[in-house]
C-alpha positions as CSV (number, residue, x, y, z in Angstrom):
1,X,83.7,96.5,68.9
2,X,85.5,93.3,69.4
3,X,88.6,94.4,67.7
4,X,88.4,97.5,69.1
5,X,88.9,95.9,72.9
6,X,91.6,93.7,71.7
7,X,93.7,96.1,70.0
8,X,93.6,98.2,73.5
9,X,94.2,95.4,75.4
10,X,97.7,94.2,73.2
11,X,98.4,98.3,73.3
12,X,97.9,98.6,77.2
13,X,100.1,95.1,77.7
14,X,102.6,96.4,75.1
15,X,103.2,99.7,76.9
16,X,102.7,97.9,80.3
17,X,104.9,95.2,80.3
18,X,108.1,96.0,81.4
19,X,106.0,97.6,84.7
20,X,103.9,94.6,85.0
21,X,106.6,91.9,85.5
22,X,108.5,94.3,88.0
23,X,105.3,94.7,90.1
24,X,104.4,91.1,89.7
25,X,107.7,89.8,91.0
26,X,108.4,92.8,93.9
27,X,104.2,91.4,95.5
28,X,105.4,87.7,95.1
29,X,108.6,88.5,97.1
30,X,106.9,90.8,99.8
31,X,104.0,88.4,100.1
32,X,106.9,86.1,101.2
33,X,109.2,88.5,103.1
34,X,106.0,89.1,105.1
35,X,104.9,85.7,105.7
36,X,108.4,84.4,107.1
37,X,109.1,87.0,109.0
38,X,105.2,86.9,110.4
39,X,105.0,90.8,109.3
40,X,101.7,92.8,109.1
41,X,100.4,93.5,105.3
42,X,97.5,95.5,104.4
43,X,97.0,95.1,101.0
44,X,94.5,98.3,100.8
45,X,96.5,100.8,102.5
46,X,96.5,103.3,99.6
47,X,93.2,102.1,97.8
48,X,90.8,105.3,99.5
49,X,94.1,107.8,99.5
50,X,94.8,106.9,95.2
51,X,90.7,106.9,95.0
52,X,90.3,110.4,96.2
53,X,93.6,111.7,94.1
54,X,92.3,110.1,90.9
55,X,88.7,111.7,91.2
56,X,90.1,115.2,91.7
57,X,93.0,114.9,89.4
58,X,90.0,114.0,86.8
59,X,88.0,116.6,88.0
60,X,89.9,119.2,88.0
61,X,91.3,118.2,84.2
62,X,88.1,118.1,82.6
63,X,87.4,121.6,84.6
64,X,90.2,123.3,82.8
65,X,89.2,121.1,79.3
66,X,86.1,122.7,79.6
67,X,86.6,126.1,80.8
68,X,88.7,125.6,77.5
69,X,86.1,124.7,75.2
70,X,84.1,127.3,76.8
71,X,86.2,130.1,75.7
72,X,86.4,129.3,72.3
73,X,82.6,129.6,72.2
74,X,81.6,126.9,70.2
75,X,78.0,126.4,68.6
76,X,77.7,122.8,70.6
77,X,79.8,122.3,73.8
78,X,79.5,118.7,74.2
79,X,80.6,117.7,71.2
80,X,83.4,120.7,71.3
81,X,84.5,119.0,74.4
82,X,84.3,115.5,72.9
83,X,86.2,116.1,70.1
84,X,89.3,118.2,72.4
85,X,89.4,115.0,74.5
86,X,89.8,112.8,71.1
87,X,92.4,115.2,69.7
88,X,94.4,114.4,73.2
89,X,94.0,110.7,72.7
90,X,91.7,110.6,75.8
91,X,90.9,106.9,75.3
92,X,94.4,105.7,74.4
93,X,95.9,107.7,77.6
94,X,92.8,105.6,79.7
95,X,93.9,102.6,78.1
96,X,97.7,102.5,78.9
97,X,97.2,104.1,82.5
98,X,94.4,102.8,84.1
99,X,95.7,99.4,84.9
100,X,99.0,101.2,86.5
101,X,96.9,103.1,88.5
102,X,94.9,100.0,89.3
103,X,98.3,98.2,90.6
104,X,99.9,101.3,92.6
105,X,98.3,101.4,95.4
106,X,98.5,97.6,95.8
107,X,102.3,98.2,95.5
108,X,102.7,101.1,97.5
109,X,100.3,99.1,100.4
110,X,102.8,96.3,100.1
111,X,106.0,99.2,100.3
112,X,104.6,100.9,103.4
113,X,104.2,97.0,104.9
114,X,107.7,95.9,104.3
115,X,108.8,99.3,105.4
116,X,107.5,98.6,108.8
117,X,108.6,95.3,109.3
118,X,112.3,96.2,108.5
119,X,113.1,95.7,112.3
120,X,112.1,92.5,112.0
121,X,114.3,91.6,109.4
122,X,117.5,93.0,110.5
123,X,117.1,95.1,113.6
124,X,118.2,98.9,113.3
125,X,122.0,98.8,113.8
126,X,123.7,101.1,111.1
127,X,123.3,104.2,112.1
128,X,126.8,105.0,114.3
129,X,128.4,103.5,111.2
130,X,126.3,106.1,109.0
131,X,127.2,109.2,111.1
132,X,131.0,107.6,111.1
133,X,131.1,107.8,107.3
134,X,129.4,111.4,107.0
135,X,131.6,112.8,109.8
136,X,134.7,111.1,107.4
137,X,133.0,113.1,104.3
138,X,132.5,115.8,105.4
139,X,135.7,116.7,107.7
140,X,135.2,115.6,111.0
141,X,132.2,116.8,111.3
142,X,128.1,115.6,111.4
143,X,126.7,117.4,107.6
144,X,124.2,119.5,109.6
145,X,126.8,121.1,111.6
146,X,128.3,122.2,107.8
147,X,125.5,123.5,106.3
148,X,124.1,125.3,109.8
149,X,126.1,128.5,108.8
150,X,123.9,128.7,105.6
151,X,120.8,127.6,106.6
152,X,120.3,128.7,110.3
153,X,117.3,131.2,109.6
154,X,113.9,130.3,110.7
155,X,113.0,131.6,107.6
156,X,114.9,129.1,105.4
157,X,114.1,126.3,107.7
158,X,110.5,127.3,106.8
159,X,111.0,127.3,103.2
160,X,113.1,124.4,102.9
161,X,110.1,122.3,104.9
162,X,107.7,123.6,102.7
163,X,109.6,122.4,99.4
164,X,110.4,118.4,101.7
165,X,106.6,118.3,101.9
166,X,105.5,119.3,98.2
167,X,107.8,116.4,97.5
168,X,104.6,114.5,97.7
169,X,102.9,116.2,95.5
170,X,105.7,116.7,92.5
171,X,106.2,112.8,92.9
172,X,102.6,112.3,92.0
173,X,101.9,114.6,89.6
174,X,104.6,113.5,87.7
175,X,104.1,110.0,87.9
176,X,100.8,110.7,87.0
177,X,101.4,112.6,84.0
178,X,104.1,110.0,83.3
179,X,101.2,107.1,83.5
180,X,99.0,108.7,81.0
181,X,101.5,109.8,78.4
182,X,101.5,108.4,75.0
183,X,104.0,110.1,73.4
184,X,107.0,108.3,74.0
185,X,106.4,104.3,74.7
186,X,109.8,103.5,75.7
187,X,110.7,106.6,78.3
188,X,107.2,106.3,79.5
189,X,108.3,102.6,80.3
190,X,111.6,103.2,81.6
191,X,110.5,105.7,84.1
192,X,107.8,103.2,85.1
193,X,110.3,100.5,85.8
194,X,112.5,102.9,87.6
195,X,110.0,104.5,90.0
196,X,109.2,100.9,91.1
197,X,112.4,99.1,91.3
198,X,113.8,102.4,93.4
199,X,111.1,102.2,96.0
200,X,111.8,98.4,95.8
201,X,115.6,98.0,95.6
202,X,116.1,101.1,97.9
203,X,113.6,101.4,100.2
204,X,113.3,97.8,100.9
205,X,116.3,96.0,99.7
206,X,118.9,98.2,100.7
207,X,117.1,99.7,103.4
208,X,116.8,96.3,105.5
209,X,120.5,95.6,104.9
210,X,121.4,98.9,106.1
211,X,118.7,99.1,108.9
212,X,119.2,102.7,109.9
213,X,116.6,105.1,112.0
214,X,118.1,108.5,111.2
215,X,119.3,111.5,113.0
216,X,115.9,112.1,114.6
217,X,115.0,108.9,116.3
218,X,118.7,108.4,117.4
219,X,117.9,109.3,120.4
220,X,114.8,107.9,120.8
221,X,116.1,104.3,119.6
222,X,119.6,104.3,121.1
223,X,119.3,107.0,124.0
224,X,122.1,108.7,121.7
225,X,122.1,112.9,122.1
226,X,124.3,113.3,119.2
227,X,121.8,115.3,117.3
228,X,119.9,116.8,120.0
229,X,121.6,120.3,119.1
230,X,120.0,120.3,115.8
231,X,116.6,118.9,117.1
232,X,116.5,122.1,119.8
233,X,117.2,123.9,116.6
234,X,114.1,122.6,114.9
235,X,111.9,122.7,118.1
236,X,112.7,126.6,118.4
237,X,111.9,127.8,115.2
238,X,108.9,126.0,115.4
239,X,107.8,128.3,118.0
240,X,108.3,131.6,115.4
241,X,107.2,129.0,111.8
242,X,105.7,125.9,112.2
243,X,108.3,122.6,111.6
244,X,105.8,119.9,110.1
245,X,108.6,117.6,109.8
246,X,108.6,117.3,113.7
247,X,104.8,116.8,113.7
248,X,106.1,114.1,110.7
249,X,108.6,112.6,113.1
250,X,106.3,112.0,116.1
251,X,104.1,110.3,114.0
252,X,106.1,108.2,112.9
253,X,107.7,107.3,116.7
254,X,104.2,106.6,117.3
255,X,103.7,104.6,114.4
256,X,106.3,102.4,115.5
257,X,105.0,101.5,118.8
258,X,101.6,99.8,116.8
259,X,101.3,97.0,115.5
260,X,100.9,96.8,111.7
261,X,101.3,99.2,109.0
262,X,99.8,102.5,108.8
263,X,99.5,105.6,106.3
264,X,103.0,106.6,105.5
265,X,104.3,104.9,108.4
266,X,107.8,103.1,109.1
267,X,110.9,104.5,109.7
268,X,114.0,104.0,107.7
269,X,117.1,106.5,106.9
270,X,119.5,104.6,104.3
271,X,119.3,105.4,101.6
272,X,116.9,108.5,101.2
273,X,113.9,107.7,99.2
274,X,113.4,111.2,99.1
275,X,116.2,112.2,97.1
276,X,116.6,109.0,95.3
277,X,112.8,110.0,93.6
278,X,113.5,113.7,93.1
279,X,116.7,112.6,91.2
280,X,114.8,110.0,89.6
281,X,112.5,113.3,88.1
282,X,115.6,115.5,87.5
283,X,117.2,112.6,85.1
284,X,113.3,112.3,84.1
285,X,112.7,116.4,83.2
286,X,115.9,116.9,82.0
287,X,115.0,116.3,78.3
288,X,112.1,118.8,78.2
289,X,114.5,121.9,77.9
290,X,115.9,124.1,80.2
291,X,113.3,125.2,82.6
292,X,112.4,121.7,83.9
293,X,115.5,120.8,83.9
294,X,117.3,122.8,86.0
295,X,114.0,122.9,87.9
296,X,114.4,119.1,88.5
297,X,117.8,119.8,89.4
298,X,116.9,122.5,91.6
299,X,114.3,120.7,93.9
300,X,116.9,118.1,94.1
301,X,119.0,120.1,95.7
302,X,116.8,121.2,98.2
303,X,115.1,118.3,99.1
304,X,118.8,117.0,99.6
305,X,119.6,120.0,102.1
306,X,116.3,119.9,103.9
307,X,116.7,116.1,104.2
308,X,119.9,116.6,106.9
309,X,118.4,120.2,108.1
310,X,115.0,118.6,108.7
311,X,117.1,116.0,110.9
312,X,115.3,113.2,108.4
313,X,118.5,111.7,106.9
314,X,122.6,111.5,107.1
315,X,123.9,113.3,104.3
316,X,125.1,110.2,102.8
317,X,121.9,108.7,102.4
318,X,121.1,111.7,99.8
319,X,124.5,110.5,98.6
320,X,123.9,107.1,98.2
321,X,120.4,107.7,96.4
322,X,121.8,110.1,94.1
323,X,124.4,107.4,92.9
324,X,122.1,104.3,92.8
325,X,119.3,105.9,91.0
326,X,120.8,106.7,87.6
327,X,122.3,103.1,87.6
328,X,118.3,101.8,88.4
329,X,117.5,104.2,85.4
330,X,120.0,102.9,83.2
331,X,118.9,99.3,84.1
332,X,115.4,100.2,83.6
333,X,115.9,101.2,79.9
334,X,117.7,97.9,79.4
335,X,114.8,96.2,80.8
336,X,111.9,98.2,79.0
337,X,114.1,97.3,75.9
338,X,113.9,93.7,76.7
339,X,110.6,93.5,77.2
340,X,109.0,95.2,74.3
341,X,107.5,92.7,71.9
342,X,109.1,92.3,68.9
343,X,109.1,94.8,66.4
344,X,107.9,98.0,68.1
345,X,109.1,100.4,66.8
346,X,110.3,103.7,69.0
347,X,107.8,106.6,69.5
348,X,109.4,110.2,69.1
349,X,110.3,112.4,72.0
């Protein structure tokens, strides 16, 4: 029994430790962001919200196991069901995931944190330079204004709020199935690495030295009308289909009047850590053949169109993600590489 809780212990470090030394140094720096610029941290942010996930993604899998099982009408079902969970490697996929799932929400805590106290590092400054180098992009003219032609149908501003706000929900679900894989140890590491240092690099890094509110709080932050045309848009279809990205957006105004951090709260526009995850996927899916991967490539799209629609993002924040991120995933190979002990050899795809 002994053995048998040291071998998974050197297997869940081996697959773990590229992840585990990113982690460990993004919490030592945000513990000391946070402390010299005297900003808010609540280390348990996400501990209830990843709680309640886990227990119905569990749920919900062993349903469908069973239900399974069930269907094959075996003589005994629990050991039926047993021996289906062995012949998925159950306990290995336990044994390389938990402890990822176990560090998440204590990362994503500390992201949501430093997100709010970007203010306080570098007060929000960039965004006329932002809607000076979209306008040069893109002709003269702010991307929204471009793309109205296409998209102004309450209808497709409907749809293409629906698809901003599953974002949530493909993020996890792949990161989840990404956490318990044991199929390939290195991609399962490099994707690990990458999720973490582009919420890191991007969403904190970059995003303090490019402190930026976004087309919907421009006015509220610099009494700037720029984008009210596009905001009247959103606020009358909502009227004929509901726009949750404005209920998204008050919240977050609110937010930002409170002290400390809160649920999803802080506001920050460059670069878009929306698109820079849903590119992150699309480079992830694309080696599973060709309906994930144009589907990757697909929500990408849209999640980059209903960014500027949605009045969330400049178009070159989408820009910027989608050119940082594949150099984060490259450097996330090269570090999953570097920190495999010695001797592993490579899994097959």
């Amino acid at each position: 029994m002994r053995a048998i809780e040291l071998s998974g212990t050197r297997a869940s470090w081996r697959a773990n430790r590229g992840f585990f030394f990113v982690v460990i140094i993004y919490v030592s720096a945000a513990l000391l962001a946070s402390k010299y610029w005297n900003i808010p941290v609540n280390m348990h942010l996400y501990s209830e919200a990843f709680l309640i996930f886990g227990f119905s993604v569990t749920v919900i899998l062993f349903s469908i196991i069973s239900i399974l099982v069930m269907l094959e009408r075996p003589l005994r079902l629990y050991p039926a069901v047993r021996n289906r969970l062995l012949v998925n490697r159950l306990p290995e996929r336990l044994m390389v995931g938990l402890p990822v799932t176990l560090l998440l929400p204590v990362f994503f805590s500390l992201f949501t944190s430093i997100k709010g106290g970007i203010s306080r590092i570098v007060p929000f400054y960039a965004d006329q330079l932002l809607i000076d180098a979209d306008r040069i992009i893109h002709g003269g003219l702010d991307a929204w204004i471009v793309l109205q032609p296409y998209l102004d149908r309450a209808i497709i501003t409907c749809a293409l709020n629906v698809i901003y706000n599953l974002w949530f929900i493909v993020m996890f679900v792949i990161l989840f199935c990404v956490t318990f894989s044991v199929g390939n140890e290195r991609v399962r590491s490099q994707y690990l690495i990458a999720f973490v240092l582009v919420w890191a690099v991007l969403g904190n890094v970059v995003a303090t030295l490019v402190s930026s509110v976004g087309p919907a709080f421009v006015f509220p932050f610099y009494n700037d009308s720029t984008f009210d045309p596009l905001m009247d848009y959103l606020r009358t279809t909502d009227k004929t289909y509901s726009v949750w990205a404005l209920v998204g957006q008050n919240a977050l105004l609110a937010d930002a009047g409170l002290d400390g951090p809160r649920l999803g709260s802080g506001i920050s526009a460059f670069p878009s850590l929306h698109v820079a995850v849903a590119t992150l996927n699309a480079i992830y899916l694309w080696r599973f053949g060709r309906l994930l991967r144009w589907s990757g490539v697909a929500f990408l799209v849209a999640i980059q169109l209903g960014a500027v629609h949605l009045a969330w993002h400049y178009a070159i924040d989408g820009y910027a993600s989608m050119l940082a991120t594949p150099v984060i995933w490259m450097f996330a190979g090269w570090l999953s590489d570097l920190h495999r002990l010695p001797g592993t050899a490579k899994a097959a795809s």
